[in-house]
C-alpha positions as a Markdown table, in Angstrom:
| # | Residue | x | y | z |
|---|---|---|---|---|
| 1 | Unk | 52.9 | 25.2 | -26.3 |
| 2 | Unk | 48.9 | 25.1 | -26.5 |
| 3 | Unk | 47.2 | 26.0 | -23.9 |
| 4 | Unk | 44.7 | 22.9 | -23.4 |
| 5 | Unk | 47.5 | 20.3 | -22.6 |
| 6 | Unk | 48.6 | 19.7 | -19.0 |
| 7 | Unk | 51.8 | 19.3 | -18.0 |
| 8 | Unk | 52.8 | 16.9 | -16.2 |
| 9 | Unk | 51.1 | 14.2 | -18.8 |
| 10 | Unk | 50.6 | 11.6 | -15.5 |
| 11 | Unk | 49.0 | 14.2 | -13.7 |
| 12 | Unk | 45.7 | 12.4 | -11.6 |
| 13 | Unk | 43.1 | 14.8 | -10.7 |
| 14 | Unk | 41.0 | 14.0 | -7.7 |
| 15 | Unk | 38.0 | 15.0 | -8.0 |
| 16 | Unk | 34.7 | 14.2 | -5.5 |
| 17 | Unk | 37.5 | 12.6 | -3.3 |
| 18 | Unk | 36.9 | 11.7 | -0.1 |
| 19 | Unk | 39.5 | 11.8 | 2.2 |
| 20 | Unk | 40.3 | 9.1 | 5.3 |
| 21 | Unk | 42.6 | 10.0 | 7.9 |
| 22 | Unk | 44.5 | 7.9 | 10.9 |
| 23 | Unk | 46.8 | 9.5 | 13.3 |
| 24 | Unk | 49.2 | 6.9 | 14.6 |
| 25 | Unk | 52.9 | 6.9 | 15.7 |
| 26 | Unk | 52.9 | 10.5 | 15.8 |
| 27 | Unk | 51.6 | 11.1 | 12.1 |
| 28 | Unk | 48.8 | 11.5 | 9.9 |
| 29 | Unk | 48.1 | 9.1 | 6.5 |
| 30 | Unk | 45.5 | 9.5 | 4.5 |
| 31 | Unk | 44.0 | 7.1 | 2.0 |
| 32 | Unk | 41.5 | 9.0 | -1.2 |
| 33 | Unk | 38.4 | 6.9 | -1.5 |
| 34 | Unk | 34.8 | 6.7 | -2.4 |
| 35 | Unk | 32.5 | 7.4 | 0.3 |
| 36 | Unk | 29.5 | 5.0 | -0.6 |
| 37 | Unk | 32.2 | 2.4 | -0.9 |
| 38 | Unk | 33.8 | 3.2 | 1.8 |
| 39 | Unk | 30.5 | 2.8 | 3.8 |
| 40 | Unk | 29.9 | -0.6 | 1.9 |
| 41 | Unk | 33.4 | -1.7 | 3.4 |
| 42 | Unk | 33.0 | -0.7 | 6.9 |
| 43 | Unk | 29.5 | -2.5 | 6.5 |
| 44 | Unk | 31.2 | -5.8 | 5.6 |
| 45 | Unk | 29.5 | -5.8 | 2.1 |
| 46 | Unk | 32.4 | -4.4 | -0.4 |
| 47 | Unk | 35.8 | -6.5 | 0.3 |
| 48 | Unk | 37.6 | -5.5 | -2.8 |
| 49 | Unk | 39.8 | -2.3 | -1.9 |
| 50 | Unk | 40.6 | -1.4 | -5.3 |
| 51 | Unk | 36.5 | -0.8 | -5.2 |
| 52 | Unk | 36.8 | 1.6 | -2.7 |
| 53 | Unk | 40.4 | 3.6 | -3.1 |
| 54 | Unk | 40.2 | 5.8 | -5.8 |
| 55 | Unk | 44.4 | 5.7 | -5.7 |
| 56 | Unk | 46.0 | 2.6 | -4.0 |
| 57 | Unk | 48.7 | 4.6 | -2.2 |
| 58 | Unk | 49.0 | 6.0 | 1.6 |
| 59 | Unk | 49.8 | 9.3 | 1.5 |
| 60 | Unk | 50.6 | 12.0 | 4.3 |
| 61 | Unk | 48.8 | 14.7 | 2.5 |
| 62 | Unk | 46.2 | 14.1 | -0.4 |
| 63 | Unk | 46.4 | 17.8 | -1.5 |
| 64 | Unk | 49.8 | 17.8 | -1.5 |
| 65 | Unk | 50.2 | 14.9 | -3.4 |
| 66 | Unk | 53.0 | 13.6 | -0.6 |
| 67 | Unk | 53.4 | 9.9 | -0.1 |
| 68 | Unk | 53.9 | 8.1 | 2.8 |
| 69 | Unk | 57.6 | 6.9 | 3.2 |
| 70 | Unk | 58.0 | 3.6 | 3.9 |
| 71 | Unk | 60.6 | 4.0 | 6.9 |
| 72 | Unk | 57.1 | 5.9 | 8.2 |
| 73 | Unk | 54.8 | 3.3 | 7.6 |
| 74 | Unk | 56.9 | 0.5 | 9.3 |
| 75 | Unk | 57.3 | 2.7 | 12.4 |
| 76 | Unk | 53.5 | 3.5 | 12.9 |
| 77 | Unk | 52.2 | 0.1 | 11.7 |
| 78 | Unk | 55.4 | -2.4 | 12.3 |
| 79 | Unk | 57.7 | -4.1 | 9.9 |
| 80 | Unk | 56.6 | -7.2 | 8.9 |
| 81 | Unk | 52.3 | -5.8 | 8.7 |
| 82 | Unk | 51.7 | -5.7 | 4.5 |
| 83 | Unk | 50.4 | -2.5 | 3.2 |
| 84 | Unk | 46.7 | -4.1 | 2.7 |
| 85 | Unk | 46.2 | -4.5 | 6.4 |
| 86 | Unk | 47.6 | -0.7 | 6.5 |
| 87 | Unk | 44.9 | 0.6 | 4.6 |
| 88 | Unk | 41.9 | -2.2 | 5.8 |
| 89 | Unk | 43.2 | -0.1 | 9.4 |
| 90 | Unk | 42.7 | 3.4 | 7.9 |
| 91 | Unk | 39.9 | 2.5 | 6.1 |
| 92 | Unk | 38.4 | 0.4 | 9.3 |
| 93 | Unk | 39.6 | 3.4 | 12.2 |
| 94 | Unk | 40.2 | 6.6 | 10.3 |
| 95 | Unk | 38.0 | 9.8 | 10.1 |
| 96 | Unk | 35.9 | 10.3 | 7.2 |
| 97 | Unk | 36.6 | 13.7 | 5.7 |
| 98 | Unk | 34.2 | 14.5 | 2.7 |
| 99 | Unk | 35.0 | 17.0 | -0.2 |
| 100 | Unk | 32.9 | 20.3 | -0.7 |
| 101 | Unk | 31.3 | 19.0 | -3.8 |
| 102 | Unk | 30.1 | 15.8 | -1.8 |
| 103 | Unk | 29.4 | 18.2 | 1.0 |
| 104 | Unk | 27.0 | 20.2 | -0.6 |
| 105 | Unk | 25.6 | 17.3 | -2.3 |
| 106 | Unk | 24.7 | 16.0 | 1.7 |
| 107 | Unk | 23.2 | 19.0 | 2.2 |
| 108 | Unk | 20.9 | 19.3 | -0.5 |
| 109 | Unk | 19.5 | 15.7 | 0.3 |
| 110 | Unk | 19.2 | 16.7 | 3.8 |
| 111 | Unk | 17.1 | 19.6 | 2.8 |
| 112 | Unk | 15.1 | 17.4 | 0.3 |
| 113 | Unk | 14.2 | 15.0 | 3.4 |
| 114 | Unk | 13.6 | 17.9 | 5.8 |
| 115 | Unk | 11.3 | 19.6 | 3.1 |
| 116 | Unk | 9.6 | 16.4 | 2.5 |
| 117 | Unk | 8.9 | 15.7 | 6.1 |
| 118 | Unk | 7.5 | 19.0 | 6.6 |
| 119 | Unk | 5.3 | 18.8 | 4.0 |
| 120 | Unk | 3.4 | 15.8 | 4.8 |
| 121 | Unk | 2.7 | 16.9 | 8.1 |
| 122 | Unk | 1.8 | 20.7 | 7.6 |
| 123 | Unk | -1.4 | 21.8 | 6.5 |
| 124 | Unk | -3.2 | 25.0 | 5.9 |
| 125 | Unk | -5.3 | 25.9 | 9.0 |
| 126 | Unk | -8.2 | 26.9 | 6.5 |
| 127 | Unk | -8.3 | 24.2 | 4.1 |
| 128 | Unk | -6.5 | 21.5 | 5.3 |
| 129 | Unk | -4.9 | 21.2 | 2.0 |
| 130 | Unk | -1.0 | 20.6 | 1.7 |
| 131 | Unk | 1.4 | 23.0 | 0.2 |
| 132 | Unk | 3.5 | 22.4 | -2.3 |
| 133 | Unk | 7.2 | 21.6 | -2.0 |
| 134 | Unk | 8.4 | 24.8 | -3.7 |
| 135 | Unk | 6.4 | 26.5 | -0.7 |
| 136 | Unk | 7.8 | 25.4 | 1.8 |
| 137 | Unk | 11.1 | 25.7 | 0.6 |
| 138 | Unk | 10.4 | 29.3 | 0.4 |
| 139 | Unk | 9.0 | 29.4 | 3.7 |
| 140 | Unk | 11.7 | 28.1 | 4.9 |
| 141 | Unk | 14.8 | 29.9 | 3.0 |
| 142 | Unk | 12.6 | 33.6 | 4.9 |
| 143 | Unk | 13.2 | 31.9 | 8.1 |
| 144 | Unk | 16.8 | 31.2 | 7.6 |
| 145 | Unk | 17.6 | 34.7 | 6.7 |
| 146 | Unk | 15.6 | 35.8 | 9.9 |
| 147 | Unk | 16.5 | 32.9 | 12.2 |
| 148 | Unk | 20.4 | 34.9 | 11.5 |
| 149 | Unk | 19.2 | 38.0 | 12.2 |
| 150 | Unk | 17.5 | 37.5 | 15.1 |
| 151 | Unk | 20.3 | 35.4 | 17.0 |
| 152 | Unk | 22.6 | 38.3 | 16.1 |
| 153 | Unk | 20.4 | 41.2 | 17.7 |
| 154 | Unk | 19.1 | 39.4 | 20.5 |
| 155 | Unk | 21.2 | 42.2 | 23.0 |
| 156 | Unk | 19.2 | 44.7 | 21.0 |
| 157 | Unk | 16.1 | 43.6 | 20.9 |
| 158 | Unk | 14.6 | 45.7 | 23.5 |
| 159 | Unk | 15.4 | 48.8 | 22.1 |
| 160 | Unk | 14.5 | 47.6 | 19.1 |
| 161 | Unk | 11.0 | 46.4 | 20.0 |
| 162 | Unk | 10.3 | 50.0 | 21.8 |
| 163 | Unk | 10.6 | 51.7 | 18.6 |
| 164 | Unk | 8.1 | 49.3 | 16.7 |
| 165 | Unk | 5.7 | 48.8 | 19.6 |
| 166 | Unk | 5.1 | 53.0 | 19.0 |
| 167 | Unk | 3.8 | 52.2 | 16.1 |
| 168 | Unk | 2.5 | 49.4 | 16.5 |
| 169 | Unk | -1.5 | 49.1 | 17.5 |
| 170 | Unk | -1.1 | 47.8 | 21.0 |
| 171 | Unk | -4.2 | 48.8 | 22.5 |
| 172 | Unk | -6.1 | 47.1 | 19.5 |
| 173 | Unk | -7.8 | 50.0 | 18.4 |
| 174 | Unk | -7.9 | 48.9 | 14.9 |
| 175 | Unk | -5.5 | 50.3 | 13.0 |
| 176 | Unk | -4.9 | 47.1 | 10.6 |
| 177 | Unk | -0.7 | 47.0 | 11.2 |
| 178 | Unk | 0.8 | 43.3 | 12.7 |
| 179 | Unk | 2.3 | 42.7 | 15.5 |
| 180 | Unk | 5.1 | 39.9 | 16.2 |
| 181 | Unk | 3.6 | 36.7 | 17.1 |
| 182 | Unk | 4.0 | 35.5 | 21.1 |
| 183 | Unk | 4.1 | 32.1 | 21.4 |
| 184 | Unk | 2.0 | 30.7 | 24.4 |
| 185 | Unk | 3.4 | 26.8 | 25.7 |
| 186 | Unk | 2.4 | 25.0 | 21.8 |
| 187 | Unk | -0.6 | 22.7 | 22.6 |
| 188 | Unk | -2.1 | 24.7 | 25.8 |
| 189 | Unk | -4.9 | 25.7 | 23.5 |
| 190 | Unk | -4.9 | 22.3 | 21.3 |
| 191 | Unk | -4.0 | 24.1 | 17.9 |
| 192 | Unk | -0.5 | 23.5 | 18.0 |
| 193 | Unk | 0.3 | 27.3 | 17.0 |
| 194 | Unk | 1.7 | 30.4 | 18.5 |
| 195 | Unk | -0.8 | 33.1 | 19.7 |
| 196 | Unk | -0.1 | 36.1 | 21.3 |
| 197 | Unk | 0.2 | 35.9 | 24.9 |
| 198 | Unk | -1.8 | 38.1 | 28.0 |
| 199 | Unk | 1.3 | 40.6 | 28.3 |
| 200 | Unk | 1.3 | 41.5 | 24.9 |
| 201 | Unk | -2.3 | 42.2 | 24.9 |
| 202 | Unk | -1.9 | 44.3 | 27.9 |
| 203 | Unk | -2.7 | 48.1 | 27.4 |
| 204 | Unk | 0.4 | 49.2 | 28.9 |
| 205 | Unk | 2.7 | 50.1 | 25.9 |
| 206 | Unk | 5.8 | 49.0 | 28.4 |
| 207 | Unk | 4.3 | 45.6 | 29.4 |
| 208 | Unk | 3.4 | 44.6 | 25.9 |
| 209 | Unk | 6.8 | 45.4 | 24.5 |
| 210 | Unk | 8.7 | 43.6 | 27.6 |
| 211 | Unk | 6.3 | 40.7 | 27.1 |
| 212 | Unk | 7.0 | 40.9 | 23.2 |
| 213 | Unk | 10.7 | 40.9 | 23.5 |
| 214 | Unk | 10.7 | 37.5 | 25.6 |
| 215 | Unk | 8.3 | 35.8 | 23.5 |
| 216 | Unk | 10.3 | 36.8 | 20.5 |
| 217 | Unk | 13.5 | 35.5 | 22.1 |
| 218 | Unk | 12.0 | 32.2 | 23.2 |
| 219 | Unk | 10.4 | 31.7 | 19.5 |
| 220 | Unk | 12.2 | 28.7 | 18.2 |
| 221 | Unk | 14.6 | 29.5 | 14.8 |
| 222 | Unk | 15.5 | 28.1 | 12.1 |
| 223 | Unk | 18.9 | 28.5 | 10.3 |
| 224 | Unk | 19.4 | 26.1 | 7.9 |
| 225 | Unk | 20.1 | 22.6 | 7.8 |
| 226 | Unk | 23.5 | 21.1 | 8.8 |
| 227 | Unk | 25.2 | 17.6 | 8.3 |
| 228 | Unk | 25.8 | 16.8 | 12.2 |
| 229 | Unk | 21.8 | 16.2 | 12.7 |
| 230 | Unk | 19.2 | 13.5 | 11.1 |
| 231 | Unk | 16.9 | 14.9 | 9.0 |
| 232 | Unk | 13.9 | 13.7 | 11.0 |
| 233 | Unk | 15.3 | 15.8 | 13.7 |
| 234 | Unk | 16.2 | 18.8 | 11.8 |
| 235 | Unk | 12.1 | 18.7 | 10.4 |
| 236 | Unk | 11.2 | 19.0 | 13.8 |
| 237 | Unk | 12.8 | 22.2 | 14.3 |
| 238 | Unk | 11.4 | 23.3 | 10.8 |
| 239 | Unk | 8.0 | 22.6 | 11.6 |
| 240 | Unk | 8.3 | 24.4 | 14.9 |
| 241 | Unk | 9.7 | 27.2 | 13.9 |
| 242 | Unk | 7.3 | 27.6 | 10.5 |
| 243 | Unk | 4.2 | 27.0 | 13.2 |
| 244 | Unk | 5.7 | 30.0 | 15.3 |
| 245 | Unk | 6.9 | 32.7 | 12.9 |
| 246 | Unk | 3.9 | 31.6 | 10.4 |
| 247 | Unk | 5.6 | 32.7 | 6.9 |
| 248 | Unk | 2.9 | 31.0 | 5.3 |
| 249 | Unk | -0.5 | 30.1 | 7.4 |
| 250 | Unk | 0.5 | 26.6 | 8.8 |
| 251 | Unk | -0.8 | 24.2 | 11.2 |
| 252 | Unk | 0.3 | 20.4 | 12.4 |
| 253 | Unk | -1.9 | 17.7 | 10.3 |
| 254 | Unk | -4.3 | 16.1 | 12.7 |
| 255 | Unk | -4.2 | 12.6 | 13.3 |
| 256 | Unk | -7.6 | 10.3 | 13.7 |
| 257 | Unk | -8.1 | 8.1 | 16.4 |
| 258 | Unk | -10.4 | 5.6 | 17.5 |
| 259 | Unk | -10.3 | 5.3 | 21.5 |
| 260 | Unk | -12.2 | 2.6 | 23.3 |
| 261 | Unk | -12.7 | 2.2 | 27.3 |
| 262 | Unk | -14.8 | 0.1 | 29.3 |
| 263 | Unk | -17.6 | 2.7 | 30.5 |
| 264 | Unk | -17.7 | 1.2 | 34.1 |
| 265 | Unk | -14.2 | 3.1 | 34.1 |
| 266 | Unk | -15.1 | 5.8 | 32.4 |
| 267 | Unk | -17.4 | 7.4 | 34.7 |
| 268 | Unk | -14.8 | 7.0 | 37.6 |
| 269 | Unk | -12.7 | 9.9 | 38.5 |
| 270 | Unk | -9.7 | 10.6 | 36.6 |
| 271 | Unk | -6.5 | 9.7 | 39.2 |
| 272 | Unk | -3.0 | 10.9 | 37.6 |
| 273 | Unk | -3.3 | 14.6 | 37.3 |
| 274 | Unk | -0.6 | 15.5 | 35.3 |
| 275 | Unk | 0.6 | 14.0 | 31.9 |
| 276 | Unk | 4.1 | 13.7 | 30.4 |
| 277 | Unk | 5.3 | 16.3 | 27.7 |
| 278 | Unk | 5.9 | 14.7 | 24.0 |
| 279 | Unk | 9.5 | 14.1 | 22.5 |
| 280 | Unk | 8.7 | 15.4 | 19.5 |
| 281 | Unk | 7.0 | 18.6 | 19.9 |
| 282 | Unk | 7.6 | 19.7 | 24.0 |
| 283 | Unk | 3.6 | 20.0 | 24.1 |
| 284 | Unk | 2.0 | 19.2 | 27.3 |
| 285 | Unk | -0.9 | 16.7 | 27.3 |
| 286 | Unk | -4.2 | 18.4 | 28.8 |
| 287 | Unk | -4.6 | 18.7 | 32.3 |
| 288 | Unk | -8.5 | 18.3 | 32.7 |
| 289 | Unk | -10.3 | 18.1 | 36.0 |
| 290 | Unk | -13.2 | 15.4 | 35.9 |
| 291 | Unk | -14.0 | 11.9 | 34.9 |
| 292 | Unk | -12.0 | 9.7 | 32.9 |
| 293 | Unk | -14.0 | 10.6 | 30.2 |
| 294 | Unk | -13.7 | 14.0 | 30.5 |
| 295 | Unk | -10.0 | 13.6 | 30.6 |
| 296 | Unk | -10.2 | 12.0 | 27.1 |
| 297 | Unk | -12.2 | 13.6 | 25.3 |
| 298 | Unk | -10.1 | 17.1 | 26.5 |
| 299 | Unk | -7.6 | 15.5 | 24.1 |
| 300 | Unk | -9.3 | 15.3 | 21.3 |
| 301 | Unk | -9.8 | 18.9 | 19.1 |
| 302 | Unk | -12.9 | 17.8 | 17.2 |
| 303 | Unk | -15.1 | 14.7 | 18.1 |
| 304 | Unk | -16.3 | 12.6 | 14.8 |
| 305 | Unk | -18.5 | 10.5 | 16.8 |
| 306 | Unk | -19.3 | 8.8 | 20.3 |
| 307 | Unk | -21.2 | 5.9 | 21.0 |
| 308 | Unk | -21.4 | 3.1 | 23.4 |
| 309 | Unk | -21.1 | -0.4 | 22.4 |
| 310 | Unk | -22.4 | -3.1 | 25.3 |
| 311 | Unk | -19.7 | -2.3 | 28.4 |
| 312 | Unk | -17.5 | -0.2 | 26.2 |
| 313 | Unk | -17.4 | 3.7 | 25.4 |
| 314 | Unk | -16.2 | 4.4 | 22.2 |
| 315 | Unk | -14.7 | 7.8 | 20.7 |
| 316 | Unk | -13.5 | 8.6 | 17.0 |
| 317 | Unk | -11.7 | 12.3 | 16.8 |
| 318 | Unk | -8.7 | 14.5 | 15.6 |
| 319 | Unk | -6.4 | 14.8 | 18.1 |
| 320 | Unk | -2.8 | 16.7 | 17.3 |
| 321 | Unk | 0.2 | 14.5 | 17.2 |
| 322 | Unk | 2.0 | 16.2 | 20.0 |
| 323 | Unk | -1.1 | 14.6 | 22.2 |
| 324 | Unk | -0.8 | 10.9 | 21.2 |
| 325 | Unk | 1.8 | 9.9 | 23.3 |
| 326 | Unk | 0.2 | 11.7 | 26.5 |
| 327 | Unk | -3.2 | 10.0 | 25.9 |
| 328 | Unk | -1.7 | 6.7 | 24.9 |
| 329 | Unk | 0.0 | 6.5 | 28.8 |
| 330 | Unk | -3.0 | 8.1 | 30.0 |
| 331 | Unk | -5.6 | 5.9 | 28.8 |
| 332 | Unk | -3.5 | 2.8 | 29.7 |
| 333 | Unk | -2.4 | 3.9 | 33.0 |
| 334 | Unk | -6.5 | 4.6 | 33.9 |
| 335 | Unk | -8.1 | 1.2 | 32.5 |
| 336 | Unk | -5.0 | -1.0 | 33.2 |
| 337 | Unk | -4.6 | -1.8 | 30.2 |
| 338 | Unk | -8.4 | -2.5 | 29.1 |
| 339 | Unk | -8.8 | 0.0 | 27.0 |
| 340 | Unk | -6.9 | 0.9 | 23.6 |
| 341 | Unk | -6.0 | 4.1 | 21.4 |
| 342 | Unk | -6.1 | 2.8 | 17.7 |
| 343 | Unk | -4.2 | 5.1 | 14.9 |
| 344 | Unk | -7.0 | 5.5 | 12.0 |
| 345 | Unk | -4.9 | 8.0 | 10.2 |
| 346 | Unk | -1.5 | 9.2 | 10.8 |
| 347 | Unk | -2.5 | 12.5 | 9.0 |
| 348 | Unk | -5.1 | 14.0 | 8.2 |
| 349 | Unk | -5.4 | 16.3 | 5.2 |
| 350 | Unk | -6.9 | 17.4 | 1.7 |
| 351 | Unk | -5.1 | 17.1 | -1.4 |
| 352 | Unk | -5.3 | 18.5 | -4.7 |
């Protein structure tokens, strides 16, 4: 018999199948289907099943290639119900279950996106300039295979950290060799990245490897990305994580803003003292003692230009995107709603 020909010859391969499963009546059907259609059909938008099944029959296991008897189907669904408003009800109720080649395929567009994301709002600290796609890629693939290790040796890293601080320069006397970066709260000192804290600068080898070992452990990770989170959400992480561990130098894009108040209100004193932390980042807004203006302008990292037009005080800088929303509230909260905080660019960087 040769060898290419498959027996039997009514054999139906599933392939990129997408499996739809409904418990009901104390058993399990499943229905093979396309998952874009399938989406299309939930959405109201695709009404023709044979669109969406890839085989028009209920079965109780896909991979085993067993049908659903119809003594079964009567039972779960009632007698007189017709098998197209069985499968509209699995189709409409049941739990999606995608295939591994789909699978991956999610997973590469979700790393795609995340890339994407991260890579219009990183920059390089010294340029400004973007990287490329392929670079942050890499960037983040190192922190994935150290985002493992580190969750796994967390109970050693004490131990672990004595024996490098030895070596280590601690007392900054020069000798050239790195230490682990210590995050400090990200936006205390308006560059949106980790530097080393006061206890690891400390000149007791004990303090400095104590403080090291909780700022390693409170470092944010990043592991890879998975289907159960947006992308938006999983870039988030990335671009926390890639500002903390810094495999590549890497700092938020700035974002340019043009903020106006009336200068009767700018010369008064400043009355909330404290200002909400942003979603997106966890970075606390400045807390600045002084005038209104003071307040303000302790948001913004670089002034562009000041100037006062008739009764209003004007202000163009580059402030970092986890301060927005904490000047936004803080500028309408102080004027009442008289003065405004105008987006001139959402990012702020050189290209090639």
């Amino acid at each position: 018999m040769p060898v290419n020909i498959n027996q039997p010859s009514n054999k139906v391969s599933l392939t990129n199948v997408s499996l739809v499963r409904l418990r009901k009546g104390k058993k399990r059907y499943e229905l093979a289907c396309y998952k874009n259609k399938l989406l299309e059909f939930r959405q109201g938008l695709e009404t023709d099943l044979d669109n969406v099944l890839q085989v028009p029959t209920i079965f109780l296991s896909v991979s085993k290639g067993a049908t659903a008897p119809r003594e079964d189907l009567e039972k779960s669904f009632g007698k007189n119900v017709p098998k197209e408003k069985m499968v509209e009800e699995i189709l409409r109720k049941g739990e999606l279950q995608v295939g591994a080649g789909e699978r991956k395929e999610l997973l590469e567009r979700l790393e795609r996106e995340v890339v994407e994301i991260c890579q219009g709002r990183l920059v390089d600290p010294a340029t400004k300039r973007v990287y490329s796609a392929g670079m942050v890629r890499k960037a983040l693939e190192q922190l994935s295979s150290k985002g493992g290790q580190v969750a796994g040796e967390k109970g050693h890293a004490h131990a672990h950290l004595n024996e490098k601080m030895a070596k280590l320069d601690v007392n900054g006397n020069g000798s050239g060799r790195a230490s682990p970066r210590v995050s400090t709260p990200a936006g205390e000192d308006g560059s949106g990245v980790a530097t080393p804290s006061e206890e690891s600068q400390s000149h007791t080898p004990s303090n400095a490897a104590k403080g090291t070992a909780k700022g390693i452990k409170d470092l944010p990770t990043w592991t890879g990305v998975v289907a159960t989170k947006s992308a938006k959400s999983q870039a988030l992480e990335a671009m926390k994580a890639l500002i903390a561990w810094q495999p590549i130098p890497v700092m938020r894009a700035r974002m340019r803003l043009r903020v106006t108040c009336p200068t009767s209100i700018s010369k008064t004193a400043a009355k909330s003292k404290t200002a909400a932390p942003d979603d997106d980042d966890g970075t606390a807004a400045p807390q600045t003692k002084g005038t209104v203006k003071d307040r303000i302008l302790g948001y913004v990292e670089q002034v562009q230009s000041q100037d006062v037009a008739g009764e209003e005080w004007e202000v163009i800088g580059f402030v970092e995107p986890g301060a927005f929303k904490g000047l936004g509230e803080f500028v309408a909260g102080e004027t009442k709603g008289r003065g405004r905080v105008e987006v001139l660019d959402m990012v702020v960087m050189h290209e090639d």
